[in-house]
Structure formats: structure tokens, C-alpha cells
N, CA, C and O atoms as a GROMACS GRO file, in nm:
protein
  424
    1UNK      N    1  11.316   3.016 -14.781
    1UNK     CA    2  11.231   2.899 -14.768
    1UNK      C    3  11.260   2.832 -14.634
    1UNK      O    4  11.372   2.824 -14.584
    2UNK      N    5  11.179   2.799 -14.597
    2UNK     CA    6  11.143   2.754 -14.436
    2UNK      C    7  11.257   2.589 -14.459
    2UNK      O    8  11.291   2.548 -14.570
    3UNK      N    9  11.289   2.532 -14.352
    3UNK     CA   10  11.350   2.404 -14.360
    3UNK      C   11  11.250   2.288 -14.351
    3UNK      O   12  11.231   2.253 -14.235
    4UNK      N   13  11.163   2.200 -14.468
    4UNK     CA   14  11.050   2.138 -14.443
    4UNK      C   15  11.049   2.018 -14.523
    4UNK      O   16  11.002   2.038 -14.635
    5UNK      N   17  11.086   1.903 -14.503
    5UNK     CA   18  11.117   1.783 -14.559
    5UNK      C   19  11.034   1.826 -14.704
    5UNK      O   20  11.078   1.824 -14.819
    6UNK      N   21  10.902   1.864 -14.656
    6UNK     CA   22  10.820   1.838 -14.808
    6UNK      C   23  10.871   1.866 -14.956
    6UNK      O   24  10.892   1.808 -15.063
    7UNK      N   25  10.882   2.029 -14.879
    7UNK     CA   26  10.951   2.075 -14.971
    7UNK      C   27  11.066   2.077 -15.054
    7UNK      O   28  11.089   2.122 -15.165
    8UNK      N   29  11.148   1.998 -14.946
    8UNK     CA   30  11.302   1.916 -15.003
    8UNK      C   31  11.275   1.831 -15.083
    8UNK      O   32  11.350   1.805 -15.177
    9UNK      N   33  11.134   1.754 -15.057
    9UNK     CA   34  11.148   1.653 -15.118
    9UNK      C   35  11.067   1.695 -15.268
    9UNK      O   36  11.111   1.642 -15.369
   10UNK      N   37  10.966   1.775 -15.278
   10UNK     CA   38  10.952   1.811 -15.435
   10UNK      C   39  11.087   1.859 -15.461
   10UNK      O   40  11.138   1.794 -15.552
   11UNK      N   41  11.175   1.964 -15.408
   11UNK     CA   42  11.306   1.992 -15.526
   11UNK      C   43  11.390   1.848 -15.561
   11UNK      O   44  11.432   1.818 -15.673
   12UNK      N   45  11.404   1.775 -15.449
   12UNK     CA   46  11.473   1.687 -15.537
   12UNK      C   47  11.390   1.580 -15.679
   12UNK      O   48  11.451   1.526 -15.772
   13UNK      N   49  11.258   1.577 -15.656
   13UNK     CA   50  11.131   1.539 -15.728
   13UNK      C   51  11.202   1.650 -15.861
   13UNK      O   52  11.253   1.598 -15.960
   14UNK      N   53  11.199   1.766 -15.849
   14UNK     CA   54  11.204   1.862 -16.000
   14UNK      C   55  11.326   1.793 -15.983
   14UNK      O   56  11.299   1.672 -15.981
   15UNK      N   57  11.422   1.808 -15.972
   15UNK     CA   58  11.570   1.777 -15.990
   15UNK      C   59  11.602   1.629 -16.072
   15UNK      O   60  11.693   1.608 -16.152
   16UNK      N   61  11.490   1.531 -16.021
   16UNK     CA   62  11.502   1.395 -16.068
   16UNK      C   63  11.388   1.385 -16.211
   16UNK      O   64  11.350   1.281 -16.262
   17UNK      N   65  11.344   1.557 -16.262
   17UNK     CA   66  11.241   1.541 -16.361
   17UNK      C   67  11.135   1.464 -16.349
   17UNK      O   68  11.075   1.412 -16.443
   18UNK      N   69  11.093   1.449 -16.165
   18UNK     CA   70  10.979   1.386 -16.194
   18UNK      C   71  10.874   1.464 -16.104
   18UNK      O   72  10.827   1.411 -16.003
   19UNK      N   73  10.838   1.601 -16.148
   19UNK     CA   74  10.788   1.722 -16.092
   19UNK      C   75  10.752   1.803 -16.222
   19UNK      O   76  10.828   1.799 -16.318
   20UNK      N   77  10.630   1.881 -16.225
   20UNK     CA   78  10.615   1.980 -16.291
   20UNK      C   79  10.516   2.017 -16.307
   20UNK      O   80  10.413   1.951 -16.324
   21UNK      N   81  10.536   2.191 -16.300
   21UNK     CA   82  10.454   2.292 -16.254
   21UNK      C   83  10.408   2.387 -16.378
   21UNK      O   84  10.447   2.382 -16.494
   22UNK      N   85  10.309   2.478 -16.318
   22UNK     CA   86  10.214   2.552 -16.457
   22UNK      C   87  10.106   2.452 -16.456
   22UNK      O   88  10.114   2.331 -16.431
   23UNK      N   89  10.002   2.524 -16.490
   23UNK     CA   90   9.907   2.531 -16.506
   23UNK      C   91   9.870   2.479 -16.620
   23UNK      O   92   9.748   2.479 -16.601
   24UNK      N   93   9.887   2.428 -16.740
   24UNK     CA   94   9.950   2.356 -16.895
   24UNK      C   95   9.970   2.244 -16.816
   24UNK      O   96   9.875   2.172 -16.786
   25UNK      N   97  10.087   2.221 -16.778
   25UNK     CA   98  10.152   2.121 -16.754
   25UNK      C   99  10.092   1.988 -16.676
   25UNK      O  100  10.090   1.868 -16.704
   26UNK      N  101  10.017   2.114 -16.500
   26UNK     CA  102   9.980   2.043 -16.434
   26UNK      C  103   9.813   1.904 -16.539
   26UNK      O  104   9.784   1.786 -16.560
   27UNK      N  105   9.776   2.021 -16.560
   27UNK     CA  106   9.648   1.966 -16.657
   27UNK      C  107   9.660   1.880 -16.758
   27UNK      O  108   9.572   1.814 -16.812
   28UNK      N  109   9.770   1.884 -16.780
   28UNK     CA  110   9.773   1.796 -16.911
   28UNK      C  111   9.820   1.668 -16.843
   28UNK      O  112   9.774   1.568 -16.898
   29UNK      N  113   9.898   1.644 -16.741
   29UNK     CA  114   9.970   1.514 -16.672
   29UNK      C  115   9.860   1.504 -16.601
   29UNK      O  116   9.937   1.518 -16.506
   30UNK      N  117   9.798   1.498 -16.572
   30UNK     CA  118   9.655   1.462 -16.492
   30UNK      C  119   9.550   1.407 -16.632
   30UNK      O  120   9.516   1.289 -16.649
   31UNK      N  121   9.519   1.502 -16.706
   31UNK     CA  122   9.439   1.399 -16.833
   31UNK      C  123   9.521   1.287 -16.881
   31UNK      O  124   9.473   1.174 -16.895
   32UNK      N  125   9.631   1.310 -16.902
   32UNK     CA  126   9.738   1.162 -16.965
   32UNK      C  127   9.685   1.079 -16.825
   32UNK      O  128   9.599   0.991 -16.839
   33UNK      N  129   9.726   1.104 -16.720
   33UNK     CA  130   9.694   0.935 -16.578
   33UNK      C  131   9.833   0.971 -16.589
   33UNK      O  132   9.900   0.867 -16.586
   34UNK      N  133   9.902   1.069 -16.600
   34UNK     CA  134  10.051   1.043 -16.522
   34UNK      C  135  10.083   1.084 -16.390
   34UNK      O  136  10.188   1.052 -16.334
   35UNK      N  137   9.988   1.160 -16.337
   35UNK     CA  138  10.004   1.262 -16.221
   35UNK      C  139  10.004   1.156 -16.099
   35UNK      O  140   9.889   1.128 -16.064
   36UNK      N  141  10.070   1.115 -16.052
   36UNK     CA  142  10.056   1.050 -15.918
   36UNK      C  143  10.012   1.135 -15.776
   36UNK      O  144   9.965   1.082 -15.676
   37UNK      N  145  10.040   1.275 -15.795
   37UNK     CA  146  10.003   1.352 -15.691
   37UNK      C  147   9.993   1.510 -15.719
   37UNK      O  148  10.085   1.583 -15.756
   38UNK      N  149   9.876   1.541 -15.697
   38UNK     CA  150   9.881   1.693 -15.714
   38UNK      C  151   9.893   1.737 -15.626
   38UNK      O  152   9.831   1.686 -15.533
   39UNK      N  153   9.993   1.881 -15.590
   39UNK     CA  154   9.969   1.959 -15.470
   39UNK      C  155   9.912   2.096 -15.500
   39UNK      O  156   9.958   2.153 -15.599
   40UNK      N  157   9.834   2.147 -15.443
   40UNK     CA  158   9.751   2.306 -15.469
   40UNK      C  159   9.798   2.377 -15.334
   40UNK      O  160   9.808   2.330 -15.221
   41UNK      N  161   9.819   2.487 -15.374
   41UNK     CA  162   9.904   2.614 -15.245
   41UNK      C  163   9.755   2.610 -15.154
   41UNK      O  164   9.651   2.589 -15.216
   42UNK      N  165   9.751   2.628 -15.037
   42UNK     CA  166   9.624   2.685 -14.989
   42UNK      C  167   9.583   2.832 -14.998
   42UNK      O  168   9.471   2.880 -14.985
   43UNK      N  169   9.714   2.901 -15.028
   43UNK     CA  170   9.653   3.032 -15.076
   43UNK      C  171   9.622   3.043 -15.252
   43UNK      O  172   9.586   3.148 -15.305
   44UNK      N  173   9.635   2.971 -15.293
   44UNK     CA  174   9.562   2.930 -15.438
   44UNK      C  175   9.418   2.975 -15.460
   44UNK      O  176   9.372   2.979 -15.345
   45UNK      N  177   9.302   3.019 -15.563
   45UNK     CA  178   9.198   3.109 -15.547
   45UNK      C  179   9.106   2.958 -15.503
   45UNK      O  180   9.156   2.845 -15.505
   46UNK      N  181   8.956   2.991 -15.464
   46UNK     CA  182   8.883   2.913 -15.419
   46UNK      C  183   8.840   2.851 -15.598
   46UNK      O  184   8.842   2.730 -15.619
   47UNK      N  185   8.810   2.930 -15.690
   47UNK     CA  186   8.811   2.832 -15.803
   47UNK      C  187   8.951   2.734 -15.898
   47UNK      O  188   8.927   2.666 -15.998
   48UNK      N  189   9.097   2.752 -15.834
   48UNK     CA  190   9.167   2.690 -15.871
   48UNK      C  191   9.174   2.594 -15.812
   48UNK      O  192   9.191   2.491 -15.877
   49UNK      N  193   9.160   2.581 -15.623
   49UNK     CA  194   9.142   2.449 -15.567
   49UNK      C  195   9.022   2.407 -15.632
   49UNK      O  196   9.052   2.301 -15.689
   50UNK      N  197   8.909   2.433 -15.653
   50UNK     CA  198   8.787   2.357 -15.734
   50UNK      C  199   8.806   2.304 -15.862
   50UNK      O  200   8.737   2.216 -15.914
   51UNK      N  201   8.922   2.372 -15.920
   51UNK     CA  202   8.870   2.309 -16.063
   51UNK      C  203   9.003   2.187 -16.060
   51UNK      O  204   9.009   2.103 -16.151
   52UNK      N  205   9.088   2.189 -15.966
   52UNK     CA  206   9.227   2.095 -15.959
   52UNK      C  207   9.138   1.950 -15.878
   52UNK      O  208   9.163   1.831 -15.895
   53UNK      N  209   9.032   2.010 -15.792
   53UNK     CA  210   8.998   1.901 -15.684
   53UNK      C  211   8.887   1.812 -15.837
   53UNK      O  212   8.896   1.694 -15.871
   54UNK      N  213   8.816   1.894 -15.883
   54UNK     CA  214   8.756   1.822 -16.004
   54UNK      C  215   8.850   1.756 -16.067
   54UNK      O  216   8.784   1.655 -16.092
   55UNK      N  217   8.926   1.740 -16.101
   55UNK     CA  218   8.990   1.680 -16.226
   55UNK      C  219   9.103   1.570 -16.180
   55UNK      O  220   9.162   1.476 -16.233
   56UNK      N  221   9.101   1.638 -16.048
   56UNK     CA  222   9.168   1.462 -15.987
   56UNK      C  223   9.072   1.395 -15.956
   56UNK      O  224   9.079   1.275 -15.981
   57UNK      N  225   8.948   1.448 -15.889
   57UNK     CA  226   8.848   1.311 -15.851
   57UNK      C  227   8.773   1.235 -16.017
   57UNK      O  228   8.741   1.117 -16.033
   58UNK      N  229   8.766   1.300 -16.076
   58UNK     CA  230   8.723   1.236 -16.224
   58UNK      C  231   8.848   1.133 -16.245
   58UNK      O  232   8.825   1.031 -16.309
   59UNK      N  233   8.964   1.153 -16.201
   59UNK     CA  234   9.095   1.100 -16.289
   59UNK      C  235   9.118   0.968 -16.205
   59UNK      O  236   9.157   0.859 -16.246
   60UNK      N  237   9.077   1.017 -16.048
   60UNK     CA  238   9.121   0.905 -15.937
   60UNK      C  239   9.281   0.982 -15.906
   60UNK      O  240   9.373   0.902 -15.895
   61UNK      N  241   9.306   1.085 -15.897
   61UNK     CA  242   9.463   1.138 -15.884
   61UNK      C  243   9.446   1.185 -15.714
   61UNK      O  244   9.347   1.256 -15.696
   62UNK      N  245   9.516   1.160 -15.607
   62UNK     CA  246   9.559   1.218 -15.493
   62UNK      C  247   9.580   1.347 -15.526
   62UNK      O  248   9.644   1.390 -15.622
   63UNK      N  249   9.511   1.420 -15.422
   63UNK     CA  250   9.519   1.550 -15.449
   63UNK      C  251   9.529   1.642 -15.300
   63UNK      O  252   9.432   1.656 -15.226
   64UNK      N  253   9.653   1.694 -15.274
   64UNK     CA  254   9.701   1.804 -15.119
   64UNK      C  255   9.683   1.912 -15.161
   64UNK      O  256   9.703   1.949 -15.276
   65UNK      N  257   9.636   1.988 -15.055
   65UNK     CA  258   9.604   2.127 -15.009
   65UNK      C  259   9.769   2.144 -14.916
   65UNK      O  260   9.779   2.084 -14.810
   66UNK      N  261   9.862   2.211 -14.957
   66UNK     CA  262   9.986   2.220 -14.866
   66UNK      C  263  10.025   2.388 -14.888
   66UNK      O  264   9.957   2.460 -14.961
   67UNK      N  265  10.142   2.434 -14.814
   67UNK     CA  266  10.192   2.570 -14.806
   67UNK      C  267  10.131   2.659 -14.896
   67UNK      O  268  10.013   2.643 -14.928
   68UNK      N  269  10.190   2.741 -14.934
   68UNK     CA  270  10.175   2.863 -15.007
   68UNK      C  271  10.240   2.898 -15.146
   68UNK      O  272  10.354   2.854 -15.166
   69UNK      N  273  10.176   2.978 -15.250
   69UNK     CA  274  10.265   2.976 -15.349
   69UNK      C  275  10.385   3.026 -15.409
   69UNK      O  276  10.429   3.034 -15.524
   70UNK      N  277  10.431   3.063 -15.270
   70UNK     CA  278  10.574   3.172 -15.290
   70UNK      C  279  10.623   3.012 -15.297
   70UNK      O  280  10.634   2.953 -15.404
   71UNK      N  281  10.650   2.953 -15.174
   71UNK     CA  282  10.698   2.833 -15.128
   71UNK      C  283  10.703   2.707 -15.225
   71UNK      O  284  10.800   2.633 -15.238
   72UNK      N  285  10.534   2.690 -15.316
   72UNK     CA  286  10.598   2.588 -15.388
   72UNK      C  287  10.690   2.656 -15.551
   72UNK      O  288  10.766   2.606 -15.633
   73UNK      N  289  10.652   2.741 -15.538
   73UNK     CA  290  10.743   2.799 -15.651
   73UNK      C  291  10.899   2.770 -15.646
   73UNK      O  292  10.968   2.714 -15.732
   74UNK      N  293  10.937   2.822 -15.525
   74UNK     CA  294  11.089   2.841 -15.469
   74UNK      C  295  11.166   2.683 -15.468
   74UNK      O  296  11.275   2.653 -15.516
   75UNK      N  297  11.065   2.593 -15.392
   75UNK     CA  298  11.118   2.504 -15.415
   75UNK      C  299  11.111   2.388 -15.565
   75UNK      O  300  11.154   2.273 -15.578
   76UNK      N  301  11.077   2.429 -15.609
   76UNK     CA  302  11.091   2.421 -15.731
   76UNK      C  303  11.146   2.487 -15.843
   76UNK      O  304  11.125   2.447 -15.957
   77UNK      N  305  11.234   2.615 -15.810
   77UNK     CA  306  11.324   2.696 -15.865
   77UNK      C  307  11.244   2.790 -15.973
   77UNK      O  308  11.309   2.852 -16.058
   78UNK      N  309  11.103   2.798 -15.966
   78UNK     CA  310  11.015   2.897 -16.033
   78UNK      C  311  10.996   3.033 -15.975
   78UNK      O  312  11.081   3.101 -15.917
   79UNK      N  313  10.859   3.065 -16.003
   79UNK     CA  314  10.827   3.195 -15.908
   79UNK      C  315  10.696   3.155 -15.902
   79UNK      O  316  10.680   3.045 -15.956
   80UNK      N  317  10.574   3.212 -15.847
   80UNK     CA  318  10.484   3.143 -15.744
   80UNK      C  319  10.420   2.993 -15.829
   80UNK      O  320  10.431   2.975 -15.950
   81UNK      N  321  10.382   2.937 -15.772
   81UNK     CA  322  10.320   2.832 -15.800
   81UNK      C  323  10.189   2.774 -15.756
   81UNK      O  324  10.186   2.705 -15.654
   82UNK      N  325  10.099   2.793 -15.815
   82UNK     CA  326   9.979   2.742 -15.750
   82UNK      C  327   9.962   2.587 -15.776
   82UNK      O  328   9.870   2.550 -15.702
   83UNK      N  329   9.983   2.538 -15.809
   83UNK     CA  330  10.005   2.348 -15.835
   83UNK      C  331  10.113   2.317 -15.893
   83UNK      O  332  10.170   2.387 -15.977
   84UNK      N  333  10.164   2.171 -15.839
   84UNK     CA  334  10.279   2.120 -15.879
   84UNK      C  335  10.191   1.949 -15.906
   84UNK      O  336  10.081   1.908 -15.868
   85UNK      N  337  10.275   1.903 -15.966
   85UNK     CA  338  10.210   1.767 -15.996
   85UNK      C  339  10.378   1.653 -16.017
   85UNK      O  340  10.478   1.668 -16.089
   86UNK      N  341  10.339   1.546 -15.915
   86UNK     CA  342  10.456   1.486 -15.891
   86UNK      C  343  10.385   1.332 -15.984
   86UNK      O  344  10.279   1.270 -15.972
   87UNK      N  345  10.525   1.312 -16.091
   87UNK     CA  346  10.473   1.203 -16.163
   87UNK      C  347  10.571   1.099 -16.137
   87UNK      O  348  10.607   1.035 -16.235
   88UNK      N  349  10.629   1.061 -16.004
   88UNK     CA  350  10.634   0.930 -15.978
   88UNK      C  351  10.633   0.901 -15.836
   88UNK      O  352  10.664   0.984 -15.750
   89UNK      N  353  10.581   0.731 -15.805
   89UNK     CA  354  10.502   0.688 -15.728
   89UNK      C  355  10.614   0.692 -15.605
   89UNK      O  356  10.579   0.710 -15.489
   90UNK      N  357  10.703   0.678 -15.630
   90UNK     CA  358  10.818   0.669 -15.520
   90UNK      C  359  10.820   0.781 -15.429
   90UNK      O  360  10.814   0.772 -15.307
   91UNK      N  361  10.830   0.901 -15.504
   91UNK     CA  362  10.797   1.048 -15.430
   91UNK      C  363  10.688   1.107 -15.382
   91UNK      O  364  10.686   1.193 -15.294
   92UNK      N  365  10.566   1.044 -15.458
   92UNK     CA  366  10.430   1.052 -15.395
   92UNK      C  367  10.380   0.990 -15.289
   92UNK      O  368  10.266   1.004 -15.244
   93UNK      N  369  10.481   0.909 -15.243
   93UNK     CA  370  10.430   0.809 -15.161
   93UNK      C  371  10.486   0.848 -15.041
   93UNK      O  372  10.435   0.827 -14.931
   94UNK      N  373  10.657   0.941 -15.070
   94UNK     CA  374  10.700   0.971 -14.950
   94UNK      C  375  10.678   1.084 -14.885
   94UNK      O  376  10.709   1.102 -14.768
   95UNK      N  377  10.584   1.227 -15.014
   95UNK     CA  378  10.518   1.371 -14.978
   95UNK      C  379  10.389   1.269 -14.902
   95UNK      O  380  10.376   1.316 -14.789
   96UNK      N  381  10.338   1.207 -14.912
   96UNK     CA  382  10.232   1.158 -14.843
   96UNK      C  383  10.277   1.106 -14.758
   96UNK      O  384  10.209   1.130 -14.658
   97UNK      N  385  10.366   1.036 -14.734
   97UNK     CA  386  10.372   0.989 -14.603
   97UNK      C  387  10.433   1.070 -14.475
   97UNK      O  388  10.392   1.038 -14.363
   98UNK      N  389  10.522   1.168 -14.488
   98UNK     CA  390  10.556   1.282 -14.470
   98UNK      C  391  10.446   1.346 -14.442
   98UNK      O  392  10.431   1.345 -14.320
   99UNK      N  393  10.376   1.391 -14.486
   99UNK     CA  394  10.232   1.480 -14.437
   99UNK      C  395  10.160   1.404 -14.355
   99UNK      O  396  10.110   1.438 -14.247
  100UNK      N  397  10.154   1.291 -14.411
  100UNK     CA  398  10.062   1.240 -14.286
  100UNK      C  399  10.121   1.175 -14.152
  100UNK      O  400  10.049   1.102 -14.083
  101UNK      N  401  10.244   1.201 -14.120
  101UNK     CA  402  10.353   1.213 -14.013
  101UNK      C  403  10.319   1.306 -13.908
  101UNK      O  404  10.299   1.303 -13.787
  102UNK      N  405  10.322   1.422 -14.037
  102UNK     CA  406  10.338   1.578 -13.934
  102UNK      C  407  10.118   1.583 -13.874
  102UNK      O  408  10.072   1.622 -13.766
  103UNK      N  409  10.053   1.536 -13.978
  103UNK     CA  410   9.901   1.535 -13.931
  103UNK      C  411   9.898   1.467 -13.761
  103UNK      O  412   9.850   1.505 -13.654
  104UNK      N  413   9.972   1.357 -13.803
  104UNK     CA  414   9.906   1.297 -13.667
  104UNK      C  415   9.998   1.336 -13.554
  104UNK      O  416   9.984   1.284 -13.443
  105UNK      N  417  10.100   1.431 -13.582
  105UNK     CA  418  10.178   1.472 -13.479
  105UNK      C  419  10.113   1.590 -13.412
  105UNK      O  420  10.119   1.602 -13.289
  106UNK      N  421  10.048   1.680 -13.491
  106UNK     CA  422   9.926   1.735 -13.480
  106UNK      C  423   9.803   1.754 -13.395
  106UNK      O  424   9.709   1.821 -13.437
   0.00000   0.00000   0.00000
């Protein structure tokens, strides 16, 4: 795994149990309103970003297009991962602010 704040910062997110991945999981913390942030791999299929980008804009959930799914898997101690869903605001606030760091450095 590459050295990339983001990604440090979802493992410590799983680590602090406030992360979790699958496809179950992601979906169901997004219908509850717990999901503060979804992330989708960009190599994820063109109908999994569609049906993740639906169900946060119905929900009002922030929703990133970031790395790949070897990457969010790994850092999250799984194996590939096509969405992760971060359920607190503290960590969502700092994968977002973090991304939008490296955007405008860009």
C-alpha cells in the first residue's frame, strides 16, 4: 500500500470501529442515516458507482470516487473493496478535508 494520509486515515477509522465495508453493510448504514461518508474505488463497475451515487443522493450522504479496490480493501485489513462507509463525522470531515487539500494542490 502506497503511503497516503487517506488511507491511514480510514485504517485508523476501521480500528476506532467507525468504518465498514461490504456491500450489506455499506447499504444498510446509508438507509439507517448513519453513513457520514461513502467512498467507491474508481475501478468499482459503472453500475456500482450508480447505484452507491443513488442512494446517497436520496439519503443526502457525501459520497467519493477515490483509489482502487485492492487499496481500499488493504487498508482496511480485507481483500478488495469496492465501498467503505465511514460512520463518524470527525473522520469524514478529515478524508474530506484531506482530499480536498491534495484537489487544489492539483
Amino acid at each position: 500500500m502506497n503511503n497516503d494520509k487517506v488511507l491511514s486515515l480510514l485504517g485508523l477509522a476501521k480500528k476506532a470501529g467507525k468504518l465498514k465495508s461490504g456491500e450489506y453493510c455499506v447499504e444498510t448504514e446509508i438507509k439507517k442515516g448513519r453513513a457520514k461518508l461513502v467512498i467507491v474505488a474508481l475501478d468499482a463497475s459503472e453500475n456500482t458507482k450508480k447505484s452507491y451515487s443513488d442512494m446517497c443522493n436520496y439519503k443526502k450522504v457525501p459520497i467519493i470516487f477515490y483509489e482502487n479496490k485492492d487499496n481500499l480493501g488493504q487498508c482496511t485489513g480485507s481483500e478488495e473493496r469496492a465501498a467503505i462507509v465511514i460512520l463518524d463525522e470527525g473522520f469524514a470531515n478529515a478524508v474530506n478535508k484531506e482530499i480536498s487539500t491534495r484537489e487544489k494542490k492539483n
